[in-house]
N, C-alpha and C positions, 0 to 999 in steps of 0.2 A: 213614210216615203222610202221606199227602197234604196238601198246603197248600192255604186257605182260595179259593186261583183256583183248585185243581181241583175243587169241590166243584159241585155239579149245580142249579142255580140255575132260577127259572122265567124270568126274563129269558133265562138263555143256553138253554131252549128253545125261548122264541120265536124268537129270533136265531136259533137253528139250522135254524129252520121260515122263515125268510125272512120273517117279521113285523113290522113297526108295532107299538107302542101300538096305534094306533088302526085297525090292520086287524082286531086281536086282539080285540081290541071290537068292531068293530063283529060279526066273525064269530061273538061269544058272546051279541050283544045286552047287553051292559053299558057301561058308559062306560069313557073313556082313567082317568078318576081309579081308579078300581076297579081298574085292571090296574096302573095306579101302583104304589097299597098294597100289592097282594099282593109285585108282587117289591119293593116296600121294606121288606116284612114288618110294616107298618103294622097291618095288618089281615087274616086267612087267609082263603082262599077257605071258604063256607059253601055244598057242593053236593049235590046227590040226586044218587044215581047216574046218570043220564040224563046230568047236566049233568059231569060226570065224563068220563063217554065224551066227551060234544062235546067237551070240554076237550082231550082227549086224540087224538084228530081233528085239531082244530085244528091243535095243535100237533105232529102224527106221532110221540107219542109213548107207550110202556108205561106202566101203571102204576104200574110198579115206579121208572121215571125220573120219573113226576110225584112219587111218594111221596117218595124222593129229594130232589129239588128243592124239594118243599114240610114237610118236618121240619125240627123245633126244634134249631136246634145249638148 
């Protein structure tokens, strides 16, 4: 069973995409607070699909790694 560092986080996609906070933002049009929350799990991203894709753009990354990254554990 994999331990809780190997687990696919939205932080460690942006890390992986070579991003900032605040690049990551500004690339989504949202604020650094906003990119906070989500990878402190504060708060989950609320997207339409459009903002999805950019999401995932952004970040170079499948769906299936943002689903991943972004589920309840």
């Amino acid at each position: 069973m994999p331990g809780q560092d190997d687990q696919l986080t939205l932080a460690k996609l942006r890390l992986r995409a070579g991003l900032t906070q605040r690049k990551m933002a500004d690339e989504l049009g949202i604020t650094i607070k906003t990119v906070s929350a989500w990878e402190r799990r504060v708060v989950e991203p609320r997207l339409t699909i459009p903002e999805v894709q950019r999401l995932m753009d952004v970040l170079n990354c499948t769906f299936e790694e943002l689903l991943e990254a972004t589920q309840d554990r």
